[in-house]
The first five atom37 places (N, CA, C, CB, O) and aatype in JSON, in Angstrom:
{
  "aatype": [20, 20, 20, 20, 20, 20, 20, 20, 20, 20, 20, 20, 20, 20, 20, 20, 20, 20, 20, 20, 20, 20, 20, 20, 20, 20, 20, 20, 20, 20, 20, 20, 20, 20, 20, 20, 20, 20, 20, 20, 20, 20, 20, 20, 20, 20, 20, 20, 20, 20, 20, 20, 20, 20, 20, 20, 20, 20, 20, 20, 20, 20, 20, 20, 20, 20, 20, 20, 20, 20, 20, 20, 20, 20, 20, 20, 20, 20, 20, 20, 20, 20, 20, 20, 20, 20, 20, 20, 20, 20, 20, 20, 20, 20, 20, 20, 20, 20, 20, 20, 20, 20, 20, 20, 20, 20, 20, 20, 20, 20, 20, 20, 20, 20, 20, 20, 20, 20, 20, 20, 20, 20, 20, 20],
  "atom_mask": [
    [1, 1, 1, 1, 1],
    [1, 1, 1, 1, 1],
    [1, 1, 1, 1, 1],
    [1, 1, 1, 1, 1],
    [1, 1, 1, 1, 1],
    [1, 1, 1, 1, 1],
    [1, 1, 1, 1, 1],
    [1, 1, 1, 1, 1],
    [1, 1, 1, 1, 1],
    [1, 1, 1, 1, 1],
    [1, 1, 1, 1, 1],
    [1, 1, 1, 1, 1],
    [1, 1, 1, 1, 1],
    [1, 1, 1, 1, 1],
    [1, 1, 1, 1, 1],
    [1, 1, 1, 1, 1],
    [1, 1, 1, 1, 1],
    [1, 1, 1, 1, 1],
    [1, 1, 1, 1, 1],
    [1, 1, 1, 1, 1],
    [1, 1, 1, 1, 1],
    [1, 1, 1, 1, 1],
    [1, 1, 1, 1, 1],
    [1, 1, 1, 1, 1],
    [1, 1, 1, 1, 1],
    [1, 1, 1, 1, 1],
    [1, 1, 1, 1, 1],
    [1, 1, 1, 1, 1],
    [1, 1, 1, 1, 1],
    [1, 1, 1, 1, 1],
    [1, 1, 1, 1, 1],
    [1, 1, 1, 1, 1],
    [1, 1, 1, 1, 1],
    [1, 1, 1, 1, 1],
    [1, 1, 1, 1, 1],
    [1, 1, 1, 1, 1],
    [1, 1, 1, 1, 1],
    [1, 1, 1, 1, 1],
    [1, 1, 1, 1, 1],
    [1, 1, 1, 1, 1],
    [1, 1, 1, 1, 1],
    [1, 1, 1, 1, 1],
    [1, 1, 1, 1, 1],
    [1, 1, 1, 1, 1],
    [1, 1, 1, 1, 1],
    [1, 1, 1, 1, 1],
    [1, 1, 1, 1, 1],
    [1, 1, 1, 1, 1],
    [1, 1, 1, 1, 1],
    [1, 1, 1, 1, 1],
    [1, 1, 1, 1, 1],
    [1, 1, 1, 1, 1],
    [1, 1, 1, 1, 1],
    [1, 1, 1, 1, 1],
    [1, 1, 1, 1, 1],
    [1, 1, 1, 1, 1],
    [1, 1, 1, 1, 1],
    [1, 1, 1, 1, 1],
    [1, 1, 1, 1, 1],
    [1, 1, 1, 1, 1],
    [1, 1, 1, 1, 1],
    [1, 1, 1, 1, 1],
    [1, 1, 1, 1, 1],
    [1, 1, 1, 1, 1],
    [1, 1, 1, 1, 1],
    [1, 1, 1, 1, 1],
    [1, 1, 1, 1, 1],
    [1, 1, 1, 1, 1],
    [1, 1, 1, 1, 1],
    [1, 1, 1, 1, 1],
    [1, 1, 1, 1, 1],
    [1, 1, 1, 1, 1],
    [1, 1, 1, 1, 1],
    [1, 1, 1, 1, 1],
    [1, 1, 1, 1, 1],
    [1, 1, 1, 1, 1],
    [1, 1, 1, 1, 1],
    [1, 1, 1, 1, 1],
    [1, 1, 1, 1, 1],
    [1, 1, 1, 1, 1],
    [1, 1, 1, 1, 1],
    [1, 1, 1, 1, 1],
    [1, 1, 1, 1, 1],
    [1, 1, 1, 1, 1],
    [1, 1, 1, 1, 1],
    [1, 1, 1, 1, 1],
    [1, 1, 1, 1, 1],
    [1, 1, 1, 1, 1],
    [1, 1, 1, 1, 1],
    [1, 1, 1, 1, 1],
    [1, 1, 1, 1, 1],
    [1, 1, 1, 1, 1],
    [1, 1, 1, 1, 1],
    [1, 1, 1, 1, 1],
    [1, 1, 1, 1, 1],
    [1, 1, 1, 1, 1],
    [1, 1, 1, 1, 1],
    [1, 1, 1, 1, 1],
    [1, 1, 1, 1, 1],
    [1, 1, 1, 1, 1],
    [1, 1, 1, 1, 1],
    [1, 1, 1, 1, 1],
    [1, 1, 1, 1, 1],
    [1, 1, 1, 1, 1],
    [1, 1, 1, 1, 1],
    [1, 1, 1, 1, 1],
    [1, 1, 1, 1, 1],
    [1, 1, 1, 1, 1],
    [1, 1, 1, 1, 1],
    [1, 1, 1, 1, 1],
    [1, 1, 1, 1, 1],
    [1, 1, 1, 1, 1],
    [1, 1, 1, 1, 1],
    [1, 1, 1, 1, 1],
    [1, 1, 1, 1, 1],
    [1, 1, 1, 1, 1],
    [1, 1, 1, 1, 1],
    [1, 1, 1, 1, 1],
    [1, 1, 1, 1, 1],
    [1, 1, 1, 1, 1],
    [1, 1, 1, 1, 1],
    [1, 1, 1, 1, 1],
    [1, 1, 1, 1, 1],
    [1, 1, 1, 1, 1]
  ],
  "atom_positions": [
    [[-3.71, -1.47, 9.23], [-5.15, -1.64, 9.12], [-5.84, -0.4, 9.68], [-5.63, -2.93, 9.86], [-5.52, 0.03, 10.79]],
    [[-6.9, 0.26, 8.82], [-7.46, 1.58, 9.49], [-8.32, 0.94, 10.39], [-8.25, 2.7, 8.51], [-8.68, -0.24, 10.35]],
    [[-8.77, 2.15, 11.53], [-9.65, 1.98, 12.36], [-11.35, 1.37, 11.84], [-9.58, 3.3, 12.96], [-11.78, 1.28, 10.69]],
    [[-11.83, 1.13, 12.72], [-13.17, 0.8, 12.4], [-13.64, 1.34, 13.45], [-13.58, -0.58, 12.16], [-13.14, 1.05, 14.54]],
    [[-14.95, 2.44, 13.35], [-15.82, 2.58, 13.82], [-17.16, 1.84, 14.29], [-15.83, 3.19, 13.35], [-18.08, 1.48, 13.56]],
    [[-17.04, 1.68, 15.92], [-17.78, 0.81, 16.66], [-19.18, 1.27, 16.63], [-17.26, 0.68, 18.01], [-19.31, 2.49, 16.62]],
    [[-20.45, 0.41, 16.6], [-21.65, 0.95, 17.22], [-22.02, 0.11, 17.97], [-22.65, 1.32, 16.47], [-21.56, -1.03, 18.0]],
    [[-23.12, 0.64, 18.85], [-24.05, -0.58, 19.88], [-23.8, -2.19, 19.35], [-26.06, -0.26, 19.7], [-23.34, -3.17, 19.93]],
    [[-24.33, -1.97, 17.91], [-25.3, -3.15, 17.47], [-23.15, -3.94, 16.92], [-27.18, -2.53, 15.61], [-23.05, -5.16, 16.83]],
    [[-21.97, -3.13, 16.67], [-21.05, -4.17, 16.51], [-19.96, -4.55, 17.58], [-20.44, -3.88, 15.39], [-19.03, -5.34, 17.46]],
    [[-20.31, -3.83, 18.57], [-19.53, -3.93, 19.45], [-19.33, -5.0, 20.16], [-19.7, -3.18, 20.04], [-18.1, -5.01, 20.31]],
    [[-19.87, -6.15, 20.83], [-19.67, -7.32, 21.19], [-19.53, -8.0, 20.35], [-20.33, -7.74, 21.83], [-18.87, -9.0, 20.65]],
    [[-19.93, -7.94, 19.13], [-19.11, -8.92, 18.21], [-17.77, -8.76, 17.87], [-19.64, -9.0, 17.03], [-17.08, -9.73, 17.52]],
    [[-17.3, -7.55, 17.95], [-15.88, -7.07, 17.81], [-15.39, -7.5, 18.69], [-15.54, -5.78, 17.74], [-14.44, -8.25, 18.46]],
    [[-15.71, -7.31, 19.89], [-14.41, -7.61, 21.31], [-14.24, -8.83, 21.92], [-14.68, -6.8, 22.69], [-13.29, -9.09, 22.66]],
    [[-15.25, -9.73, 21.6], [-15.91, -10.96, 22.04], [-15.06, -12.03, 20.83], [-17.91, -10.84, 21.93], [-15.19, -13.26, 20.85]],
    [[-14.23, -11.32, 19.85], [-13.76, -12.37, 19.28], [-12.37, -12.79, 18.65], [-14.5, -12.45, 18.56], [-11.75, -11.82, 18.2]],
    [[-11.91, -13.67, 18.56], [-10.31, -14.06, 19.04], [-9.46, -13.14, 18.46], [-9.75, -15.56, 18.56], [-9.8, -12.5, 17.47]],
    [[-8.47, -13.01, 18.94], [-7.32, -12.38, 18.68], [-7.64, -10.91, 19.53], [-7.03, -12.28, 16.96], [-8.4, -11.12, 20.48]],
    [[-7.24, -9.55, 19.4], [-6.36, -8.69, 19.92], [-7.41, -7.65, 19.44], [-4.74, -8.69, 19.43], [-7.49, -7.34, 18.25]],
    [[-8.11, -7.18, 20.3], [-9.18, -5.78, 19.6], [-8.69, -4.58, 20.37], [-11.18, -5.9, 19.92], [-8.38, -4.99, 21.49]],
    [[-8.49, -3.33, 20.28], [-8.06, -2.63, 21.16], [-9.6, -1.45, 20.61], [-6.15, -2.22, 21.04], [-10.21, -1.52, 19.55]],
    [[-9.8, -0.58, 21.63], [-11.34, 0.0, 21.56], [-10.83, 1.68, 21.98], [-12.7, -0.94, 22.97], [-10.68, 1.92, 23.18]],
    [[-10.6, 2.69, 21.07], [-10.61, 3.56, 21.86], [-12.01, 4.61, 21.94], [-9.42, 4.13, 21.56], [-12.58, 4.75, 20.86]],
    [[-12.67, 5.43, 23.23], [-13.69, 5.48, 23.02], [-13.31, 7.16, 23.19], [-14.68, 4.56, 23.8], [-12.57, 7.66, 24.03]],
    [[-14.13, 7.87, 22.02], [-13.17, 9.64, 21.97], [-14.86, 10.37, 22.14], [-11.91, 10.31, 19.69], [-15.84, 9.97, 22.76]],
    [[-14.66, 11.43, 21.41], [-15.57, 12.35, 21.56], [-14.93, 13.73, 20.13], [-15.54, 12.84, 23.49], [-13.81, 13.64, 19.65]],
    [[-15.57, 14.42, 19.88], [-15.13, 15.35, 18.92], [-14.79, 16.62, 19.38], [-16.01, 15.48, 17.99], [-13.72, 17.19, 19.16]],
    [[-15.81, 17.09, 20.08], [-14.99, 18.17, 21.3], [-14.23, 17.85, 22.27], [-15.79, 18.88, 22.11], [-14.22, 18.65, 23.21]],
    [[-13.15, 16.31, 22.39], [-12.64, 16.54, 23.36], [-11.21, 16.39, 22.93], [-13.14, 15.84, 24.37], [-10.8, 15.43, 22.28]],
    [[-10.19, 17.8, 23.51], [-8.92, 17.98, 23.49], [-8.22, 17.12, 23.04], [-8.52, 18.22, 24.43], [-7.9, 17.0, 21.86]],
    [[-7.78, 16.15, 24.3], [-7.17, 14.95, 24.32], [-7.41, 14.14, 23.77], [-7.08, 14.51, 25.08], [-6.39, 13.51, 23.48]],
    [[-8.84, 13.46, 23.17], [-9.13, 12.63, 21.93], [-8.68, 13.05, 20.82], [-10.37, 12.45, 21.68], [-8.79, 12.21, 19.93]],
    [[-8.0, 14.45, 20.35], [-7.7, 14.74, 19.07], [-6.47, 14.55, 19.08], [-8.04, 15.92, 18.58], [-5.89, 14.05, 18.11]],
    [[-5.74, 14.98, 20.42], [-4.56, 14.47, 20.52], [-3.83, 13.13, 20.4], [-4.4, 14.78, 21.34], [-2.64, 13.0, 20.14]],
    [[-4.74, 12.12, 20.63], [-4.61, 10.95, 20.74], [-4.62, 10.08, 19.45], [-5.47, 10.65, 21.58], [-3.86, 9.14, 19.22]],
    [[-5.64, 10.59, 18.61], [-6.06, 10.29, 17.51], [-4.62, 9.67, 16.48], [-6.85, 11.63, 17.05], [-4.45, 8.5, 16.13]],
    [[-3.87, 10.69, 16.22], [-3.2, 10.06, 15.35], [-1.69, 8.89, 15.77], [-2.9, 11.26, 14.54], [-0.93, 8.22, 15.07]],
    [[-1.85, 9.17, 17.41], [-0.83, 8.01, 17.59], [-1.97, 6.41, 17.71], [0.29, 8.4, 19.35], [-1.59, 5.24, 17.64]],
    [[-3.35, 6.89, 17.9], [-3.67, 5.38, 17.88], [-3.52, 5.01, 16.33], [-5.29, 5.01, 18.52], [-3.0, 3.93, 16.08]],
    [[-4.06, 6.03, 14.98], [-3.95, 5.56, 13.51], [-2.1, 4.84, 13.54], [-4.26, 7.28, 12.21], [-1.46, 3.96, 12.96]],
    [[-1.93, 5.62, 14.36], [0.08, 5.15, 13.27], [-0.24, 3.66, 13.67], [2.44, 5.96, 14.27], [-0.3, 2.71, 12.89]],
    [[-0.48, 3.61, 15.46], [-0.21, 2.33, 16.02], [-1.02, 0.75, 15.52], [-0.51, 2.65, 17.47], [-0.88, -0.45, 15.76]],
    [[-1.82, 1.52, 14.79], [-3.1, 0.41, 14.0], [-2.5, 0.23, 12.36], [-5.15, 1.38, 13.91], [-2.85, -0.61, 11.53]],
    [[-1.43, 1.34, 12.21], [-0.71, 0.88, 10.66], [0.04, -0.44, 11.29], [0.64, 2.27, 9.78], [0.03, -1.63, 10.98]],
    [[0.67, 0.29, 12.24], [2.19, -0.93, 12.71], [1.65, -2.5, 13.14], [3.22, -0.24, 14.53], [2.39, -3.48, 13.3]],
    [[0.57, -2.49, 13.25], [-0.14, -3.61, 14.35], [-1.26, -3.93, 13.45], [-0.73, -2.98, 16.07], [-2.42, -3.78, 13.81]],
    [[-0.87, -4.45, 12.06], [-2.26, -5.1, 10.77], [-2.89, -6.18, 11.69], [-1.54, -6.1, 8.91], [-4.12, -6.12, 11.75]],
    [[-2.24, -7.24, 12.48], [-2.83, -8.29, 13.08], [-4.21, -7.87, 14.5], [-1.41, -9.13, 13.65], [-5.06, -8.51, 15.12]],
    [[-3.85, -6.87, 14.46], [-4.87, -6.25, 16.09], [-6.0, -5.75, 15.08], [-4.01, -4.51, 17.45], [-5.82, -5.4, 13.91]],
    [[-7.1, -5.78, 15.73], [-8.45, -4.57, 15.61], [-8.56, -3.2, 16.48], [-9.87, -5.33, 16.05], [-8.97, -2.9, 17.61]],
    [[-7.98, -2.52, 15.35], [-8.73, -1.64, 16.19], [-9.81, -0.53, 16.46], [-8.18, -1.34, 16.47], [-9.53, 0.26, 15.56]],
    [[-10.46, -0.18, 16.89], [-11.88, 0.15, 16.75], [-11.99, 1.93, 17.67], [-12.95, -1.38, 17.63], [-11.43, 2.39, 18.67]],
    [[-12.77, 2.35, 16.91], [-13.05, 3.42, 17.91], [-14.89, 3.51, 18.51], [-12.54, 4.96, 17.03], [-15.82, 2.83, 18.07]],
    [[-14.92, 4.2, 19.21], [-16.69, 4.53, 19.42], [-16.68, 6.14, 19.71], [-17.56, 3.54, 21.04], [-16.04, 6.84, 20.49]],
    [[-17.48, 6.35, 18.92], [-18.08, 8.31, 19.58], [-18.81, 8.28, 20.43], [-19.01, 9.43, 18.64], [-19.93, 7.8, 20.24]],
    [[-18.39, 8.85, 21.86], [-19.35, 8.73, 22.54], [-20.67, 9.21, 22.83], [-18.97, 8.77, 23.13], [-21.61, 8.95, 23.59]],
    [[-20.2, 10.45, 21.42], [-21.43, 11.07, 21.75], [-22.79, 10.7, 20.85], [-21.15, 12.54, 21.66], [-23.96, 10.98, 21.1]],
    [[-22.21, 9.96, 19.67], [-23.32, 9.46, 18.81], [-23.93, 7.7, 19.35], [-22.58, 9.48, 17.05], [-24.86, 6.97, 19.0]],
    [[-22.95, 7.59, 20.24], [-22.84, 5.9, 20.9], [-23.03, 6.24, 22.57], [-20.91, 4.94, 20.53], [-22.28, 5.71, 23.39]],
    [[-24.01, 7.09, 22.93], [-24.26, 7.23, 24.5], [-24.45, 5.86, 25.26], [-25.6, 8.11, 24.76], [-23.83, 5.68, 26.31]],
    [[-25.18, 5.05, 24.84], [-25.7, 3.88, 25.78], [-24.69, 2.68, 25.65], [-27.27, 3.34, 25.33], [-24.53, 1.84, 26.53]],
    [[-24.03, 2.71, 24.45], [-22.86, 1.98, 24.89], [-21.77, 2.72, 25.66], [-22.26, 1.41, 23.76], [-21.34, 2.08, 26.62]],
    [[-21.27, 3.83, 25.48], [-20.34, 3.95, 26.16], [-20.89, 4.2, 28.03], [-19.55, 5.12, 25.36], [-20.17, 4.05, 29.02]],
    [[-22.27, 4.57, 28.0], [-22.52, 4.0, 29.81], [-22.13, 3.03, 29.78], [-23.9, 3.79, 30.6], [-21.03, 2.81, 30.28]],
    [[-23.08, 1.7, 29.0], [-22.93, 0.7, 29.49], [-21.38, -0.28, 29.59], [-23.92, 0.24, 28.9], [-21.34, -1.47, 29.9]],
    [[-20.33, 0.46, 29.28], [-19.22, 0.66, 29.02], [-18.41, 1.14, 30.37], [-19.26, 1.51, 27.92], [-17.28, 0.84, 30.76]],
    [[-19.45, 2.03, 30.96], [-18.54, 2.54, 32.02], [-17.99, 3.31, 31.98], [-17.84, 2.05, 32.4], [-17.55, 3.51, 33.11]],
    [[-17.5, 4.3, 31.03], [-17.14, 4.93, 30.49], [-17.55, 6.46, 31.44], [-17.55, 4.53, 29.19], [-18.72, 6.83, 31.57]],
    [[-16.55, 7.11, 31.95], [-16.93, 8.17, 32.85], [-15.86, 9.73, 32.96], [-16.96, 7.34, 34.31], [-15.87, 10.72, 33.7]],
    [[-14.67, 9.12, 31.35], [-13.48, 10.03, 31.45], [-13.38, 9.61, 29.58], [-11.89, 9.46, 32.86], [-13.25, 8.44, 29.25]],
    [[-13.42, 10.38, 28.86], [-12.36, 10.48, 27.96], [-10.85, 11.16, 27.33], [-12.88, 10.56, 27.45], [-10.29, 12.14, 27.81]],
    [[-10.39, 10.36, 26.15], [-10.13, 9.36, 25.98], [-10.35, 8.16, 26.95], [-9.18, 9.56, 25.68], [-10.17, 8.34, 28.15]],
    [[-10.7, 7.08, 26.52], [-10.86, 5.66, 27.11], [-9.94, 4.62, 26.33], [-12.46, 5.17, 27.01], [-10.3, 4.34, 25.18]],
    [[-8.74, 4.0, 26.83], [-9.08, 2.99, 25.63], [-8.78, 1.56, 26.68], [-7.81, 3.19, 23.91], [-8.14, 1.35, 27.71]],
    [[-9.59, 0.83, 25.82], [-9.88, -0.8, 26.49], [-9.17, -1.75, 25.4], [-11.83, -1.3, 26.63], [-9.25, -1.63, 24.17]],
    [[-8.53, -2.64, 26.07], [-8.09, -3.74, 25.46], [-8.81, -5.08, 25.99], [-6.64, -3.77, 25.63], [-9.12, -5.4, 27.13]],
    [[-9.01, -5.99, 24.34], [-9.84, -6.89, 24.79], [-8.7, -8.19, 23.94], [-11.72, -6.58, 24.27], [-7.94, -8.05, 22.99]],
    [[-8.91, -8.97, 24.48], [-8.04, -10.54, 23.78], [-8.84, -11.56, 24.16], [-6.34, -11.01, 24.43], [-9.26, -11.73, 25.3]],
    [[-9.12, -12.45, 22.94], [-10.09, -13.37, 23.04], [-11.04, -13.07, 23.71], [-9.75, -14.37, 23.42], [-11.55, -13.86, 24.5]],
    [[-11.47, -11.85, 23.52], [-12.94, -12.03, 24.7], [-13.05, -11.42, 25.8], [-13.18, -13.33, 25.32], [-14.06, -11.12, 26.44]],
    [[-11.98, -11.25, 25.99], [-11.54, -11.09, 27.71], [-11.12, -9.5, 27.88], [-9.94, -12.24, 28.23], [-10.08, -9.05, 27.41]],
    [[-12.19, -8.62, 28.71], [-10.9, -7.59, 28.84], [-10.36, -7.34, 29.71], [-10.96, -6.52, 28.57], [-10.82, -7.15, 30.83]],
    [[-8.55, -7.28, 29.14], [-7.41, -7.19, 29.68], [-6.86, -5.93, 30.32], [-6.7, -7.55, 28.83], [-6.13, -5.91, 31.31]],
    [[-7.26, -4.97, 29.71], [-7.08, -3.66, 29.86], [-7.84, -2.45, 30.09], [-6.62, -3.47, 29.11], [-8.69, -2.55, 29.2]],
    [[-8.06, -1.47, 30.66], [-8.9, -0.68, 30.32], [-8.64, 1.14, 31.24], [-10.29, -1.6, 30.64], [-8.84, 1.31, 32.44]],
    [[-8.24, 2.1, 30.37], [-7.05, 3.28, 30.81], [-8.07, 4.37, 30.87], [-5.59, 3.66, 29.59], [-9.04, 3.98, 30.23]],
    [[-8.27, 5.51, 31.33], [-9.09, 6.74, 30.54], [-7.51, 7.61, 30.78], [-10.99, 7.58, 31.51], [-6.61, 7.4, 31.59]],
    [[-7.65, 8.65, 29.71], [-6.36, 9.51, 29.32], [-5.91, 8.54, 28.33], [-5.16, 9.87, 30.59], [-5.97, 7.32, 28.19]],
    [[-5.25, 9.9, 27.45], [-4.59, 9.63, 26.24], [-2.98, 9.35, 26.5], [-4.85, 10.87, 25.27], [-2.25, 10.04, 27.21]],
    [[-2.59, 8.16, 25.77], [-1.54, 7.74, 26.36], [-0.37, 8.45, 24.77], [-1.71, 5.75, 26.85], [-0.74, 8.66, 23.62]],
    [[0.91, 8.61, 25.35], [1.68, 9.13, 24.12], [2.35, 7.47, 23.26], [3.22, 10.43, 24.85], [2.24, 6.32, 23.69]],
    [[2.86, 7.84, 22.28], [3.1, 6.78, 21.64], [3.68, 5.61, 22.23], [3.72, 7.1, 20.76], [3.39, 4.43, 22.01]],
    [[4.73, 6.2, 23.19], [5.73, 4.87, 23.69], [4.74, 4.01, 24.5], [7.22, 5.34, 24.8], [4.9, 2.8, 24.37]],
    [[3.79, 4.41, 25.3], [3.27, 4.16, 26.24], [1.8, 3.09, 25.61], [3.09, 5.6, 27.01], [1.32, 2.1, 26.17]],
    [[1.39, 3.67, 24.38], [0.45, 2.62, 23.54], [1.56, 1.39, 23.38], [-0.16, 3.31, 21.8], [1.4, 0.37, 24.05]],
    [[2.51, 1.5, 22.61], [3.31, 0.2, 22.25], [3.8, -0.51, 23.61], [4.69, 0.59, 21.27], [4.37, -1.59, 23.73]],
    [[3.5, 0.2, 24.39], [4.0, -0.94, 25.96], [2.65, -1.48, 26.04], [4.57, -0.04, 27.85], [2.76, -2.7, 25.86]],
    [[0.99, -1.06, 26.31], [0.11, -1.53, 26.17], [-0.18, -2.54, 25.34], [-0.39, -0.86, 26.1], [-0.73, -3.58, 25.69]],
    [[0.25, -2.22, 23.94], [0.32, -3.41, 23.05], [0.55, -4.93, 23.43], [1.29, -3.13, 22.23], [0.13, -6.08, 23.6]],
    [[1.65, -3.96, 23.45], [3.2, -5.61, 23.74], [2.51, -6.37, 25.18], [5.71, -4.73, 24.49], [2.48, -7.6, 25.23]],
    [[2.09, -5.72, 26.03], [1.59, -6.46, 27.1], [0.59, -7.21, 26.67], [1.2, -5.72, 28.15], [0.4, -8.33, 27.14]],
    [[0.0, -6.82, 25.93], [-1.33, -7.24, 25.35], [-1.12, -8.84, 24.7], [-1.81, -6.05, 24.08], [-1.64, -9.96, 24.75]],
    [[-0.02, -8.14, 24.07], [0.36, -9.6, 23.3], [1.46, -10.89, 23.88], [1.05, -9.11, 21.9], [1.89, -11.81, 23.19]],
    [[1.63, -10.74, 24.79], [2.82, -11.17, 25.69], [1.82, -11.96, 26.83], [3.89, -9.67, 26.38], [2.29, -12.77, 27.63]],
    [[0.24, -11.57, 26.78], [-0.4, -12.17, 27.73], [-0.19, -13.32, 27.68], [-1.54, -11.98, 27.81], [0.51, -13.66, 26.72]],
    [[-0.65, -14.39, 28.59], [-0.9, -16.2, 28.69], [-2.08, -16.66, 29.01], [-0.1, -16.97, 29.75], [-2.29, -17.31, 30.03]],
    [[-2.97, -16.34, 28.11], [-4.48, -16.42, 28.04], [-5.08, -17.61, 28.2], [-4.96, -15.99, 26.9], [-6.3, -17.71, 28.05]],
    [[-4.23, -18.72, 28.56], [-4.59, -19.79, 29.5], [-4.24, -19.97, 30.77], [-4.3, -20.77, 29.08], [-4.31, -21.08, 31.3]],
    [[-3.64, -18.46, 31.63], [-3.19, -18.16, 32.99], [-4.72, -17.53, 33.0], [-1.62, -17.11, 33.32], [-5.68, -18.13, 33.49]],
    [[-4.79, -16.2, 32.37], [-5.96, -15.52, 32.34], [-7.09, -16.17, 32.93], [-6.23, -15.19, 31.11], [-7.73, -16.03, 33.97]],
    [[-7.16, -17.14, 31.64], [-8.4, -17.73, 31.62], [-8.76, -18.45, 32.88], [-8.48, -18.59, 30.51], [-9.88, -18.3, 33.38]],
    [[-7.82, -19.24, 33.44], [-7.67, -20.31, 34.84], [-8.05, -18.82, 36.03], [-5.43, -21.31, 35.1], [-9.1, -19.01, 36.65]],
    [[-7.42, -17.63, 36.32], [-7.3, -17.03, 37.23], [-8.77, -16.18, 36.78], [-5.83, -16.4, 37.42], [-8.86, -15.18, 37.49]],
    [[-9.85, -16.3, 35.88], [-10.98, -15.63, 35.57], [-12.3, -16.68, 36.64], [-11.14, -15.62, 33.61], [-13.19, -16.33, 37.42]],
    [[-11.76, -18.26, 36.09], [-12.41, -19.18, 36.8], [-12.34, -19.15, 37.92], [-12.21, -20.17, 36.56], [-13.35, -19.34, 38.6]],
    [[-11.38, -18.96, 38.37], [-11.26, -19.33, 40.12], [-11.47, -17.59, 40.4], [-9.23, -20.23, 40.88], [-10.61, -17.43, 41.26]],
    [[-11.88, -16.69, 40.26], [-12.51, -15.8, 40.82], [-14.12, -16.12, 40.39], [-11.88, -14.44, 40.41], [-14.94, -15.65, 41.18]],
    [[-14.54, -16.68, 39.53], [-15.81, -17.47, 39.62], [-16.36, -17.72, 40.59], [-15.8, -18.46, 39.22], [-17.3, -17.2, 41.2]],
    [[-15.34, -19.13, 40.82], [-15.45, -20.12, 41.93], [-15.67, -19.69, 43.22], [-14.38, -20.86, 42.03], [-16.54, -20.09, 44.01]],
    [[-14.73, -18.76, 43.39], [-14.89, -17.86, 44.91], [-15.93, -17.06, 45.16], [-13.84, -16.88, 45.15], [-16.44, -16.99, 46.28]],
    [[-16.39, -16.31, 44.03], [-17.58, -15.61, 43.97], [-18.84, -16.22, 44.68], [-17.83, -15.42, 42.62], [-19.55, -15.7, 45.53]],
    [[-18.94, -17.69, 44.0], [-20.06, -18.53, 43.72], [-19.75, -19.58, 44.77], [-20.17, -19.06, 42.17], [-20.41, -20.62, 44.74]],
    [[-18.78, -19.4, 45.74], [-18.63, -20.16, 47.21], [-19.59, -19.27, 48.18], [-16.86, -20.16, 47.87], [-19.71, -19.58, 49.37]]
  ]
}
């Protein structure tokens, strides 16, 4: 599945919804985003069931603040909603497919229980 390019206005609808979105956030002058580039395309052929998305940061400024975003390459992993992950630096191939697999190996009803009870504690 090719990438999809993220904006403000699709971005929480993308990550916010079930299954496996992975987000990488690049730039066009930057080194390491070009470098990166074609192991995230291979890894989005191998992986049809995941989304995966990119954002420019430079045409997408206010999301990628509001993002947090303070190093590129970025990439964030989100599952059901939730994000699971989130790296700056470009990772080499082996090292995306370990991200993956973790990704998918999660127990998103552990997640979910250990999201609540940091709630709970918060809100004690």
């Amino acid at each position: 599945m090719p990438t999809v390019n993220l904006t403000t206005d699709e971005f929480e609808k993308t990550v916010t919804s079930s299954g496996i979105t992975l987000v990488d956030f690049w730039a066009d002058w930057c080194g390491p985003c070009q470098m990166f580039a074609p192991i995230y395309e291979s890894a989005s052929e191998r992986n049809p069931e995941i989304t995966f998305a990119k954002v420019d940061t430079e045409a997408e400024q206010a999301l990628a603040g509001a993002a947090g975003i303070t190093s590129i390459p970025t990439l964030m992993a989100f599952r059901d909603g939730v994000l699971v992950f989130a790296q700056p630096g470009a990772l080499p191939a082996p090292a995306l497919d370990q991200v993956i697999d973790a990704v998918k190996g999660l127990d998103m009803d552990e997640v979910q229980r250990k999201i609540a009870e940091q709630k709970a504690a918060s809100e004690a």
